[in-house]
LOKETI-231791 format. One record per residue: residue in three letters; y negated, z, x of N, C-alpha, C in turn. Coordinates in pm, whole numbers, plus 50000, padded with zeros to 5 digits. Atoms other than C-alpha are relative to their C-alpha. Example, Ala and Ser with C-alpha at 12.3 -4.5 7.8 and 13.67 -1.06 7.14 Angstrom:
BEGIN
ALA501195000050089504505078051230498805000050090
SER501194999449918501065071451367498915007349923
This chain:
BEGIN
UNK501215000050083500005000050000498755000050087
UNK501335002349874497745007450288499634987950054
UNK500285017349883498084973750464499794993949897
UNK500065010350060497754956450154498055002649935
UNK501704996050039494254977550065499094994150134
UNK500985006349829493124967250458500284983149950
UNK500055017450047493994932350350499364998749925
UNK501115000950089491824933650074498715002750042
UNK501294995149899489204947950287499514992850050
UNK500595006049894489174927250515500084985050000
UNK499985012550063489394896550293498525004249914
UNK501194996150070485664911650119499034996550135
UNK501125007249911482544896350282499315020550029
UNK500484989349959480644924850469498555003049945
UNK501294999550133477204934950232499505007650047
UNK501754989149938474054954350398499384996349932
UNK501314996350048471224965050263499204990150061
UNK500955011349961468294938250336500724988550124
UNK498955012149936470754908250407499534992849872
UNK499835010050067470464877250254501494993149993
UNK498935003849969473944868650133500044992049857
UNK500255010850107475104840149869501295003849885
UNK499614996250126476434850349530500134985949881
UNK499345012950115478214833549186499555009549896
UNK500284993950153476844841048833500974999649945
UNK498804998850068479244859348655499485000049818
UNK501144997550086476934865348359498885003449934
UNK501985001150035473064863048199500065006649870
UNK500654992950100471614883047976498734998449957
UNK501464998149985468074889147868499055008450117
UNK500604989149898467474916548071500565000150126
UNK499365003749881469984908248355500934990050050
UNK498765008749987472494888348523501145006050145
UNK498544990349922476004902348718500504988050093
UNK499755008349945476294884849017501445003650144
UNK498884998649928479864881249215499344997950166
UNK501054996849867479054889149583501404998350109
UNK499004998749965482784888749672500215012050083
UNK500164989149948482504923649751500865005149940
UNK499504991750065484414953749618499505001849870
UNK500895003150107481674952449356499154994249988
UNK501005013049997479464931449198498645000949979
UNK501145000549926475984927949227499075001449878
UNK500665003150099473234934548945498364994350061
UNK501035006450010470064911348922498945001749858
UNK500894996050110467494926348708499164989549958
UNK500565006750064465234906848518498645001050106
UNK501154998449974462144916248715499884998150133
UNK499775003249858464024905449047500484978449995
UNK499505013950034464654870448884499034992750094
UNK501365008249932460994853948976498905009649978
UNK501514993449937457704863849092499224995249851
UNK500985004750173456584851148680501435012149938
UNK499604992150043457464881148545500564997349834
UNK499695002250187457654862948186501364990949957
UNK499025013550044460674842448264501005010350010
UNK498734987750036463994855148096500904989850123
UNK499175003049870466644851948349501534987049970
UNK499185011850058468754827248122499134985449995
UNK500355014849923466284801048198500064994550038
UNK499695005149856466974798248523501505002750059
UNK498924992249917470474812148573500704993949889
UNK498755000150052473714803248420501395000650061
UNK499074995549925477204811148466500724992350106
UNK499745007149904478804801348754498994990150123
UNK501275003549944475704790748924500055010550133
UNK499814996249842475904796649305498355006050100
UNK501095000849989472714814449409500015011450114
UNK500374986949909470964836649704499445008349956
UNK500234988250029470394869949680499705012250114
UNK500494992149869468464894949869500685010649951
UNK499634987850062470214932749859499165008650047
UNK500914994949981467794953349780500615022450009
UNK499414988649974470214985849761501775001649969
UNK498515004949980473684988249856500565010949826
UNK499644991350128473675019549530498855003549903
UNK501515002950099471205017849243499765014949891
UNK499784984850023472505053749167501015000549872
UNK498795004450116475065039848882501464994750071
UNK499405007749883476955026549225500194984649924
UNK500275012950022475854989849131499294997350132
UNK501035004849903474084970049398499344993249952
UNK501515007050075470884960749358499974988050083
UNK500215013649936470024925049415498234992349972
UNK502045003050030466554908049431500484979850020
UNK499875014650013466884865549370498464999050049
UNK501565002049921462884863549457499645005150102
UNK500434989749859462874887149760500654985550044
UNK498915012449920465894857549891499154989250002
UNK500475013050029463714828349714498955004450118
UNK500985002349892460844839449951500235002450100
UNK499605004549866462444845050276500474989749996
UNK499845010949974464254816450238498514990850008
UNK501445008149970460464800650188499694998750138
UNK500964992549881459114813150480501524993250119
UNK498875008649865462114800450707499704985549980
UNK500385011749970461494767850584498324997150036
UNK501574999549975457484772550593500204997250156
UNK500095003349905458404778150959500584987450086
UNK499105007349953460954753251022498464988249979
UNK501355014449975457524725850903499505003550098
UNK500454996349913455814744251105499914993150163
UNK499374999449925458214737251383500004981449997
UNK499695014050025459044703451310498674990949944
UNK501065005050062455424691451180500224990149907
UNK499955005250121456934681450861498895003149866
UNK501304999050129454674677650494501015005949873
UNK499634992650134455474688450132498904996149920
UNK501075001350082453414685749870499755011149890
UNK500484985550068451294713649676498534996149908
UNK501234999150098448444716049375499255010350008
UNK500814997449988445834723249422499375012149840
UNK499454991250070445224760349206498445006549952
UNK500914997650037441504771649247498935002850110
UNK501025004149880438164771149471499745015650028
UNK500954985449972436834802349693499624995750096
UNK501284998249923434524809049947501074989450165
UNK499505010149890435214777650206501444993250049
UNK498515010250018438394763450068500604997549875
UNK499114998750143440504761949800501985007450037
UNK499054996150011443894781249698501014991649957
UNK498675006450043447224764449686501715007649982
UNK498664997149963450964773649660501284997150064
UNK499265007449871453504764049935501115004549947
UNK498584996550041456804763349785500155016249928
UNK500524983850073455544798749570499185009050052
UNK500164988649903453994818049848498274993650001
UNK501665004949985449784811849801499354999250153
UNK500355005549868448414795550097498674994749970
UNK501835000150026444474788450152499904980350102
UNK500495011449940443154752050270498474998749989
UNK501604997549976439814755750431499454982749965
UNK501065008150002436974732350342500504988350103
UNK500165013049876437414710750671501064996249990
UNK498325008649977441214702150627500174995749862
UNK499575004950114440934692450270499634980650046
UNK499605013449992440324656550380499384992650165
UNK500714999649891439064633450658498514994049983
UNK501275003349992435974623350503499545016049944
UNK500134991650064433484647150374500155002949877
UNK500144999650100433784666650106498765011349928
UNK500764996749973431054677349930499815010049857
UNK499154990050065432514696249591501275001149965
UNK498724996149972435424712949598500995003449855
UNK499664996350087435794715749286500534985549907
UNK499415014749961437154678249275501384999850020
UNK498405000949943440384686249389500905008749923
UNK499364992850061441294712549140501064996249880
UNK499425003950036444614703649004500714982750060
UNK499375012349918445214674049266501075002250103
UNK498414997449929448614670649407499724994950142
UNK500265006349842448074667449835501185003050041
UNK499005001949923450404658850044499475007450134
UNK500774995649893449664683150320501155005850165
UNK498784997849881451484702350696499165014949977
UNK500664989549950451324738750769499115001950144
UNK500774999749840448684743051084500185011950066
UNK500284982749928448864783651113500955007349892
UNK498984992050066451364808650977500455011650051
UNK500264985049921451624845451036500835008749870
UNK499024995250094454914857650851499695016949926
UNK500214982150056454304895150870498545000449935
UNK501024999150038450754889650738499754995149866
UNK499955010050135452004865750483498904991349992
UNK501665011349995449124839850565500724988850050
UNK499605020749987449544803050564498634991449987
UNK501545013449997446634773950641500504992349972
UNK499845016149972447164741050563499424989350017
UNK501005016849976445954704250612500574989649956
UNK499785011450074445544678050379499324986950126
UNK500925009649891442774662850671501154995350090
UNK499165002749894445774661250949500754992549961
UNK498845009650081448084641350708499114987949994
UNK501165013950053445174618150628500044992950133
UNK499555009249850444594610951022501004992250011
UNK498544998649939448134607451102500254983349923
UNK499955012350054448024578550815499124992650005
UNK501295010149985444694560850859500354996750134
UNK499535006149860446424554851254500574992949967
UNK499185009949996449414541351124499264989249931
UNK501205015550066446674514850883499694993050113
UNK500815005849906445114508751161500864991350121
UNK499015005649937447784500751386500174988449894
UNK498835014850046449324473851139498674992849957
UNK501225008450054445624464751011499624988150155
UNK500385006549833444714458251424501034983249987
UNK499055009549981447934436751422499974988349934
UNK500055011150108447294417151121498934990849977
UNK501025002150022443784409251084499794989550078
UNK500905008549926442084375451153498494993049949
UNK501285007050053438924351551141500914993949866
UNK500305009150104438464333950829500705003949859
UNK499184995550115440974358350623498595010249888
UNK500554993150078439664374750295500015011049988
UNK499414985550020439724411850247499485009449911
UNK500574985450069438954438650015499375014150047
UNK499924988049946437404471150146498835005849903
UNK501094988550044434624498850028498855000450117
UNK500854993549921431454502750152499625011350073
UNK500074987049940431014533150392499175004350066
UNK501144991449917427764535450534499204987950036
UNK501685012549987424244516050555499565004450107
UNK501194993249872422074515450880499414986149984
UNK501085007950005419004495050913500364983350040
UNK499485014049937421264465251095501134994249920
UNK499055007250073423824459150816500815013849942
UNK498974991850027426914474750643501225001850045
UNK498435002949976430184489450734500995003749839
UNK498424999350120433324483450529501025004150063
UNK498814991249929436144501350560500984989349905
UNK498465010150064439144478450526501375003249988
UNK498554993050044441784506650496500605007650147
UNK499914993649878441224525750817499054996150104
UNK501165003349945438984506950983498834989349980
UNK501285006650044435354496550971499804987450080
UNK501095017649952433774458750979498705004549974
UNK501564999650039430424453551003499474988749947
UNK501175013650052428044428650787498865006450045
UNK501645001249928425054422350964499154995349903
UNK501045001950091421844418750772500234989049963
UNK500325013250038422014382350834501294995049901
UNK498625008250100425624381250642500385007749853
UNK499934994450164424724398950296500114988049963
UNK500885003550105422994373550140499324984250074
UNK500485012249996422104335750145498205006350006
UNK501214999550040418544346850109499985010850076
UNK499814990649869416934365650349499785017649969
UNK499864986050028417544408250342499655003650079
UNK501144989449936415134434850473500865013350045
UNK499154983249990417564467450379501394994149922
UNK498755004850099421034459650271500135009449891
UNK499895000950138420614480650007499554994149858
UNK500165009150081419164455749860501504992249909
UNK498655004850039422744442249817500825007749992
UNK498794992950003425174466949856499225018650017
UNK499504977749976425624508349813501535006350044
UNK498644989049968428354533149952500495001949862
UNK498974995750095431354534449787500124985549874
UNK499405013650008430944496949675500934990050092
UNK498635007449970434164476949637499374983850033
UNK500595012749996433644442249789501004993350073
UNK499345006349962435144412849893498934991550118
UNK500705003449875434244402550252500824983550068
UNK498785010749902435414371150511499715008250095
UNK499884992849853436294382450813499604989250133
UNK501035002949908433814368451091501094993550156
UNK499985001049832434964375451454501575014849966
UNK498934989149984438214400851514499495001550178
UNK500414997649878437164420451886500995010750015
UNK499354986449987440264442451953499675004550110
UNK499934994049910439424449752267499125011749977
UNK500914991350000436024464952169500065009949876
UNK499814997650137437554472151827498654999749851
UNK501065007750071434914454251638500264987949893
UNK500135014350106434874432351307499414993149942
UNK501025004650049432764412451213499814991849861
UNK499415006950147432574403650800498574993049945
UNK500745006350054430234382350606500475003749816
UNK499414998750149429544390150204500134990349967
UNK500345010850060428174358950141501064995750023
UNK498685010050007430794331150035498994991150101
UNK499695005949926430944307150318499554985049937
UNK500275015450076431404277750102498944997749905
UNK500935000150106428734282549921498394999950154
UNK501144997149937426124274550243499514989349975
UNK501035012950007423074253650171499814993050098
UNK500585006949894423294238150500501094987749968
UNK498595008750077426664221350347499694985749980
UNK500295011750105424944195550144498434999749997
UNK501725002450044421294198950245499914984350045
UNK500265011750033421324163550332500164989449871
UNK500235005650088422044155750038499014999849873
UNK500994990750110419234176449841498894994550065
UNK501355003649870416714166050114499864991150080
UNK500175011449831415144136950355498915002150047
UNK500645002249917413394133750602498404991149935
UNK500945008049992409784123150518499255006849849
UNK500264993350147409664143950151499305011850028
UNK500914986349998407364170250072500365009249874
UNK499344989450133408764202349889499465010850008
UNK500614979350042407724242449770501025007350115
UNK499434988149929408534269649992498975007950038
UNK500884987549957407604303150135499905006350133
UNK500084992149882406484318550429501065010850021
UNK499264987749963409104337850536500095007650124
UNK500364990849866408404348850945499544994150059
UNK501095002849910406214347351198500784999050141
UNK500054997649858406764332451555499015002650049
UNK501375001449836405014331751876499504986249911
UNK500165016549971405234291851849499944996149854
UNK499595008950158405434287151450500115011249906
UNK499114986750084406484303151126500674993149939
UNK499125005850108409284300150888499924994049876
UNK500455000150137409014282950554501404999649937
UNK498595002850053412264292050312500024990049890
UNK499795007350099412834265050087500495002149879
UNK499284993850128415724279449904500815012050062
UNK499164993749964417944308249937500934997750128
UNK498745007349930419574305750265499444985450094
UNK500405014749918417874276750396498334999750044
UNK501194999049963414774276750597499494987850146
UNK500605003549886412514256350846499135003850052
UNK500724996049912410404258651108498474994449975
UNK501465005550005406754247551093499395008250133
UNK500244999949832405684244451478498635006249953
UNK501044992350014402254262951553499004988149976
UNK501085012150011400554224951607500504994049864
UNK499585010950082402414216051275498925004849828
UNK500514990450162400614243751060498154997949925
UNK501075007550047396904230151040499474991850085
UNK501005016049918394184202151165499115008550109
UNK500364994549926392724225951313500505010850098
UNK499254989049922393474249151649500245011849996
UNK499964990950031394854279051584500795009750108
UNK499524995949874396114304051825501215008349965
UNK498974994050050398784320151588499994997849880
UNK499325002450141400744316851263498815006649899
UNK501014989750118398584348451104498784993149980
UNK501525003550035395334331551155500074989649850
UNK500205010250165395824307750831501195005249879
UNK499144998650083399214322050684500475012549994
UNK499624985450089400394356050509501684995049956
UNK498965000150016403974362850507500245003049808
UNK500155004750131404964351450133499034995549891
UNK500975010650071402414325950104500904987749931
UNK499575017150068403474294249881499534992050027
UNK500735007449933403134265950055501174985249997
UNK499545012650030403954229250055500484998150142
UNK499615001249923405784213750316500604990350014
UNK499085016949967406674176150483501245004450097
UNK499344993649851409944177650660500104984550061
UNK500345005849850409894163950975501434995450029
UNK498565003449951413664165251040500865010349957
UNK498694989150001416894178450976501745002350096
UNK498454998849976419904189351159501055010949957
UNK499424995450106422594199850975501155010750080
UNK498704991649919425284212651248499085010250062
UNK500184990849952422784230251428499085010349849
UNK500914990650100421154242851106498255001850007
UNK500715002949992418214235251179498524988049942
UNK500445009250064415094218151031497875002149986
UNK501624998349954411404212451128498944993049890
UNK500765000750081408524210050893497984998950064
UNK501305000449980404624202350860499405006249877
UNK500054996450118402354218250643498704994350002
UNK501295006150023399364197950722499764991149993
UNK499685015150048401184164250688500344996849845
UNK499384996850169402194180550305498914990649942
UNK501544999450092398634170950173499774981750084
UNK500405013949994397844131850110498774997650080
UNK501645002249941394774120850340499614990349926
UNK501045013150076392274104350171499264990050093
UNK500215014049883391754067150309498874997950057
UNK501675007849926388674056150504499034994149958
UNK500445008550056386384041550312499104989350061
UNK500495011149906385344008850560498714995049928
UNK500975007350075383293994450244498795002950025
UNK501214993749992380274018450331499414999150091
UNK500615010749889379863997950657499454990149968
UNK500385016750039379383968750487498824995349905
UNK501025006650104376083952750333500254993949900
UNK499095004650055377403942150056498254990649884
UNK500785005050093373503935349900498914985850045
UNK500305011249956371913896249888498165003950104
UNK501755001849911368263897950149499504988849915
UNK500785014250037367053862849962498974993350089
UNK500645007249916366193850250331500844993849994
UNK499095008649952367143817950434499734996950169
UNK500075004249829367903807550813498494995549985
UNK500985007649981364873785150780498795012150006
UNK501084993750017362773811950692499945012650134
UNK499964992849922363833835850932499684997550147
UNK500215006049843363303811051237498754990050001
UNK501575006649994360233793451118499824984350031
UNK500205005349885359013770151287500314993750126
UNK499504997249861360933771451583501414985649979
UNK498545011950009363573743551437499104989550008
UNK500765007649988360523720951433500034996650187
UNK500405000949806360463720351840501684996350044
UNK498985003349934364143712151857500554984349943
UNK500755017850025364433673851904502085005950044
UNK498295003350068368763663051772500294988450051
UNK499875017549938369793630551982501344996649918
């Protein structure tokens, strides 16, 4: 009988006090559930050791035969039952895997729960974890109260078990993927392709677009057929637009995009709108040294040389013309490849002809030769 009680003994799993060991639902109740531990005895799971939501009955989540961990929270509960805790287990087990991301700089994903003082509160597999202000993304953000109830895909950065503190970062996940964009964007990207991106930022020399990790630039001169001062004339942050793609510079990592459609340039078909020798409307649009501009149409402009702009000598553009004066204009010439096209504005205006007639006597004297010489034909002898 002895050897067969040590055989039984020593066929029973060994059960301490604050061990995590793995248990079978024998049966659920409202108020509890009796969990097999393969011990000498079996294991009770109170209702209030189920989950950390004190409102959930334990037949929710539990049914029989259901294979589950269990923390022991006392080897005698003073009824000689052992006490068992299912949420003490559910959160060490957390916290081992919390560290194992940790360890491994794996992600998860968590919702976002409610805003405080320079972050917002989340929950990491149950265990409330804080995400400061600066790791909620990699642009700025500027309320936080934006994100409440948004599912991020984030990594633990800092973790301090005995303190129960956890950081995370939604920003470090974001990096990590705007590289890999960028990498396959670098790879992919050429002249003359189309692309979609967002506007991300105006400066006095054009816009950048962000094309899904990284920024192109449109230069003033490639908003707009027509000439632009401030590109917000054309475009704002956080406008969606469709760009060509210019120049690709990986070395310097530089792109260069145009808004304007391409096919749509007035230099295309200005010979066919325009010749040589015609006089048309346009406007002052800039001032050289040597000349100023006159725009014709959107996009299309000539030159009017400094000797082309009046009859008289002038020693600069300003002395006769004001930038968005209306003004007439002969052209002189056009070239179409170089884009180019030279104008007069003082050949515009018809000259009025010479009038020769106001040389000419045109009224009768009623002398005749005879009278005018007298005499004097009398003394000339005719053989």
């Amino acid at each position: 009988m002895n050897e067969i009680i040590s055989d039984i003994e020593s066929s029973m799993k060994k059960v301490r006090s604050g061990e995590v060991i793995k248990g079978k639902v024998i049966s659920v109740t409202d108020s509890e559930a009796i969990i097999n531990l393969g011990y000498m005895s079996d294991g009770i799971l109170p209702r209030s050791e189920v989950s950390e939501d004190s409102e959930i009955n334990p037949r929710d989540v539990l049914k029989e035969n259901d294979e589950i961990y269990v923390y022991v929270l006392n080897m005698n509960d003073g009824d000689g039952n052992i006490l068992l805790s299912k949420k003490a287990a559910d959160k060490i087990k957390v916290w081992d895997e919390l560290e194992d991301s940790l360890k491994n700089n794996s992600t998860f994903e968590v919702t976002v729960k409610e805003v405080v003082k320079g972050g917002v509160i989340t929950y990491a597999k149950g265990i409330r974890a804080f995400i400061p202000a600066s790791q909620l993304s990699v642009s700025y953000v500027k309320d936080l109260n934006e994100f409440i109830g948004r599912v991020l895909t984030v990594k633990v950065i800092e973790l301090d078990r005995t303190k129960e503190k956890i950081v995370l970062s939604r920003r470090e996940v974001e990096s990590a993927e705007l590289e890999v964009k960028k990498r396959g964007l670098w790879s992919e990207i050429k002249p003359g392709e189309k692309r979609t991106g967002v506007v991300s930022r105006l400066t006095k020399f054009g816009a950048f677009v962000d094309l899904g990790g990284v920024d192109g630039l449109i230069h003033l001169s490639e908003l707009s057929w027509k000439r632009v001062k401030n590109p917000s004339e054309v475009v704002s942050i956080g406008d969606k637009v469709e760009v060509y793609v210019l120049d690709v510079d990986k070395e310097n990592n530089r792109i260069s995009l145009a808004l304007k459609d391409v096919s749509e340039d007035p230099w295309n078909n200005v010979q066919d709108k325009y010749k040589v020798g015609s006089v048309v409307d346009g406007t002052v649009s800039k001032f050289l040294n040597f000349g100023a501009f006159v725009e014709i149409e959107p996009g299309l402009e000539g030159l009017v040389h400094l000797s082309e702009i009046s009859e008289e000598r002038i020693l600069k553009p300003s002395d006769v013309l004001n930038i968005g004066n209306k003004v007439r204009v002969k052209i002189l010439d056009i070239d179409p490849k170089a884009k180019r096209m030279s104008l007069s504005i003082k050949d515009s205006a018809e000259k009025p002809k010479e009038d020769f007639e106001k040389y000419v006597d045109t009224q009768e004297s009623g002398v005749s030769l005879g009278e005018l010489f007298g005499d004097k034909f009398k003394d000339l002898k005719f053989d």
